[in-house]
C-alpha positions as CSV (number, residue, x, y, z in Angstrom):
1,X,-0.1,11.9,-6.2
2,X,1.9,11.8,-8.9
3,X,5.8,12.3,-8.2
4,X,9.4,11.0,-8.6
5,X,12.0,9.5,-5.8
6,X,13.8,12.3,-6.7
7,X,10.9,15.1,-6.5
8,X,10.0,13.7,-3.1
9,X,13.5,14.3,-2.1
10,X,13.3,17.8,-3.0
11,X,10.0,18.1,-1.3
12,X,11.8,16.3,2.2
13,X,14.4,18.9,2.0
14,X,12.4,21.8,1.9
15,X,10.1,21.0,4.4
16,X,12.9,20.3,6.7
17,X,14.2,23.8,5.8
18,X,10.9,25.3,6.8
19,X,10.3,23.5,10.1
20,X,13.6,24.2,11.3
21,X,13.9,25.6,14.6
22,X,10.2,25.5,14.9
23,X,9.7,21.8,17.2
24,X,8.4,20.0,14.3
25,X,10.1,16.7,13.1
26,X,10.0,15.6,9.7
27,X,10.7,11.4,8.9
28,X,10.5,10.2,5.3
29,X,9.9,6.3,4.0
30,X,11.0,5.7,0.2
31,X,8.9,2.4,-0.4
32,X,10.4,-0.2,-3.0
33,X,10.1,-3.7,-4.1
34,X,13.2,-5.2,-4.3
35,X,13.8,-9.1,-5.8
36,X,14.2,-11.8,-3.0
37,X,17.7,-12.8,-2.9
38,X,16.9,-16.4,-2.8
39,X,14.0,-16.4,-5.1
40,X,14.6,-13.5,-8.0
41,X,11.0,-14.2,-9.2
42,X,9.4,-13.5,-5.8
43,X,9.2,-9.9,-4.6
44,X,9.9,-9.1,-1.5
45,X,7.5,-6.3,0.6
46,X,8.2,-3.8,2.9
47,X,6.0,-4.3,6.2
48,X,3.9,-1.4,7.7
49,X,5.7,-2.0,10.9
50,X,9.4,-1.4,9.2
51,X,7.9,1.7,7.5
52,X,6.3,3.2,10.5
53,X,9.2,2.1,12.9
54,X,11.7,3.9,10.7
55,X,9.5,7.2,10.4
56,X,9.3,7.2,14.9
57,X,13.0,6.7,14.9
58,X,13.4,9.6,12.6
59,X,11.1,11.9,14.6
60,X,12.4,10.6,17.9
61,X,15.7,11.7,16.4
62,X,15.0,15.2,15.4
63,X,13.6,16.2,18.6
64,X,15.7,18.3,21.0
65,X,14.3,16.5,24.1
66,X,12.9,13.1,24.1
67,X,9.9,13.5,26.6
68,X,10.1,11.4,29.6
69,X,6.9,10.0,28.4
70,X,8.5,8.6,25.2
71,X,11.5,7.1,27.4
72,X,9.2,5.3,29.3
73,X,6.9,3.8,26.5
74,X,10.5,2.5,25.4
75,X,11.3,1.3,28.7
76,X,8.0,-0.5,29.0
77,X,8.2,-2.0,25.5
78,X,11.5,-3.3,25.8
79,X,10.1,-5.0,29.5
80,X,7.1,-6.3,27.5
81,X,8.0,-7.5,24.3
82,X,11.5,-9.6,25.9
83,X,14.0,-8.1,23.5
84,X,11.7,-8.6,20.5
85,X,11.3,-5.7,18.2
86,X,8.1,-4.0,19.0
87,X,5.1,-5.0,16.7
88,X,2.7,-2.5,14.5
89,X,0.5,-2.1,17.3
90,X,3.1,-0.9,19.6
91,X,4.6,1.6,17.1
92,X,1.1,3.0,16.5
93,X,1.5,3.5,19.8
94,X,4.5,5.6,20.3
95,X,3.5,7.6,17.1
96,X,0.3,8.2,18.6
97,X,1.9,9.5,21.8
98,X,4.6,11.2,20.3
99,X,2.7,13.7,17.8
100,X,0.2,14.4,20.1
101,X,3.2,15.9,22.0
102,X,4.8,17.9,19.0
103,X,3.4,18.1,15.8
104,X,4.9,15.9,12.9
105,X,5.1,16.1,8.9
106,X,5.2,12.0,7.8
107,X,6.4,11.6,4.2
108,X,5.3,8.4,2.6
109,X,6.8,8.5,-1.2
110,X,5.7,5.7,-3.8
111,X,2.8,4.2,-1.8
112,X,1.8,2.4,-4.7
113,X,4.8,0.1,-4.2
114,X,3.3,-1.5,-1.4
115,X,0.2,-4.4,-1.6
116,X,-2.7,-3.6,-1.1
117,X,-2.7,-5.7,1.8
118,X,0.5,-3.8,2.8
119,X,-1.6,-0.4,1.9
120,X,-5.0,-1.0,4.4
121,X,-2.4,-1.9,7.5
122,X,-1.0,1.5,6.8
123,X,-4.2,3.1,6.3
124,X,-5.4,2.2,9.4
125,X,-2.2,3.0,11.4
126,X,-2.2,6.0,9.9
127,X,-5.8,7.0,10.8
128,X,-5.2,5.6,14.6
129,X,-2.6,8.2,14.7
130,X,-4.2,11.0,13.4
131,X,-7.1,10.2,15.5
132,X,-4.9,11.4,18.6
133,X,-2.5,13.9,16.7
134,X,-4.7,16.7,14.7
135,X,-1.6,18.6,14.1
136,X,0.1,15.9,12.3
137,X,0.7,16.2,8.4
138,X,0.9,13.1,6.2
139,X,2.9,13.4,2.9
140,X,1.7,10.8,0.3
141,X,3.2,9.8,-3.2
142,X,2.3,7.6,-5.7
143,X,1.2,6.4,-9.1
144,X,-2.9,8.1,-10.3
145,X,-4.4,4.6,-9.9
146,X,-4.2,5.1,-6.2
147,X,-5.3,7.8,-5.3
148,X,-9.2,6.9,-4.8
149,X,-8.0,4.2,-2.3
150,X,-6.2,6.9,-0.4
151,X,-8.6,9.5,-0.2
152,X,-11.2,6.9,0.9
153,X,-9.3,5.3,3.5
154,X,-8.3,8.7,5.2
155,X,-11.5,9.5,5.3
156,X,-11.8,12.4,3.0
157,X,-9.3,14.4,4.6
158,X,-7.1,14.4,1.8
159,X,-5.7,16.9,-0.9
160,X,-4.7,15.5,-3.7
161,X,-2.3,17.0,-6.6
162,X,-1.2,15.9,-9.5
163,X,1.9,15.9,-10.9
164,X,3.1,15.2,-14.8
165,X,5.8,16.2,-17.1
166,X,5.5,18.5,-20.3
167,X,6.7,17.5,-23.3
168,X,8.9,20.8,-23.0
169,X,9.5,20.3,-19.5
170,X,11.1,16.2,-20.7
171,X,13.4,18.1,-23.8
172,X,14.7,20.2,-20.9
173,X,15.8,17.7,-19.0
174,X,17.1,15.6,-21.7
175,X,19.1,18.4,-23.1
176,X,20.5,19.1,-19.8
177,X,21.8,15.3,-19.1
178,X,23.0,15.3,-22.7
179,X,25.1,18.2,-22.1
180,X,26.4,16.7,-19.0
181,X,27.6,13.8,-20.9
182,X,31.2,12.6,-20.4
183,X,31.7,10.9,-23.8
184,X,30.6,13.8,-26.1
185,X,32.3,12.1,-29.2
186,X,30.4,8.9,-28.5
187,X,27.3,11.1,-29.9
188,X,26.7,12.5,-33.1
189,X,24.5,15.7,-33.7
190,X,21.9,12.8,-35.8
191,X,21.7,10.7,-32.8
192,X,21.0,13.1,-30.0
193,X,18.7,14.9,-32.3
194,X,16.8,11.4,-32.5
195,X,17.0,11.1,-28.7
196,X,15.4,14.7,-28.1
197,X,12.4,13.7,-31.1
198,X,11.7,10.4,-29.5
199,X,11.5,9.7,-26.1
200,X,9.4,12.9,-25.5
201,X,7.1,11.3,-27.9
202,X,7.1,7.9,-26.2
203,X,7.0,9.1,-22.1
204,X,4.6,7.0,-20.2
205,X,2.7,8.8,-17.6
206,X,5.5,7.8,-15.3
């Protein structure tokens, strides 16, 4: 459950290179809080319907053939919500219909980003839709203090791994974006010493 934007990336990528060519669409949803530009103070939440509404345009888009039975759903929704975007309910839907048709790998990463409000919408969406689609795969990432919530919510059907840095594993990388530094003299040997001795000691389980 444990992971970083940028390890979720690499996971995104891989399983795109192993369902390739094999009728399996991959979408990914990188969930964040970002600051209200009005109000700095008040955050401002991603809705389940924009996060499941960017995963079924991603899947619609990776398949070779949209099935006339998507097109339609489309056609109807556009009829019955009058140019409205479609609501939660009506994406559930068309991800219901859709990965019952071709099976589907759904990558969720920093679900702890989201309220917990936010979290049981998405839960249940998510369990509508695998209720119709058994061959669907859901990718889930976020911070430890989750990860009961998500394994009850999906009804046990859940492996869970976790995920957290060495202390070798941190000088590694901190030697490597030293060394990739483009100010070298900016640095004395004292300082980066310091750096590599420190924040190893001080990494939060982040």
């Amino acid at each position: 459950m444990l992971t970083s934007c940028d390890d979720s990336s690499l996971v995104v990528d891989w399983l795109c290179d192993q369902t390739r060519g094999k009728n399996t669409s991959v979408g990914c949803f990188y969930c964040e809080v970002s600051n209200n530009d009005s109000d700095p103070e008040a955050p401002k939440q991603q809705s389940v319907t924009g996060m499941l509404g960017s995963l079924l345009k991603q899947i619609i888009s990776g398949m070779e053939r949209i099935p006339e039975e998507i097109s339609r759903a489309f056609r109807e929704q556009r009829k019955s919500i009058g140019g409205r975007r479609p609501q939660l309910p009506d994406v559930v839907k068309m991800l219901r219909l859709i990965t019952s048709l071709q099976p589907a790998i759904m990558c969720i990463d920093a679900l702890d980003e989201c309220t917990g409000v936010q979290r049981c919408k998405l839960f249940d969406s998510l369990n509508q839709i695998l209720e119709k689609s058994p061959h669907t795969r859901i990718f889930l990432t976020g911070r430890p203090h989750i990860r009961a919530q998500v394994e009850k919510s999906l009804d046990q059907r859940v492996v869970s791994v976790c995920i957290s840095p060495t202390k070798g594993d941190i000088i590694r990388y901190l030697r490597a974006r030293l060394d990739e530094d483009e100010t070298p003299d900016a640095m004395d040997g004292s300082l980066k010493a310091e750096i590599l001795e420190k924040v190893p000691e001080n990494i939060s389980e982040m």
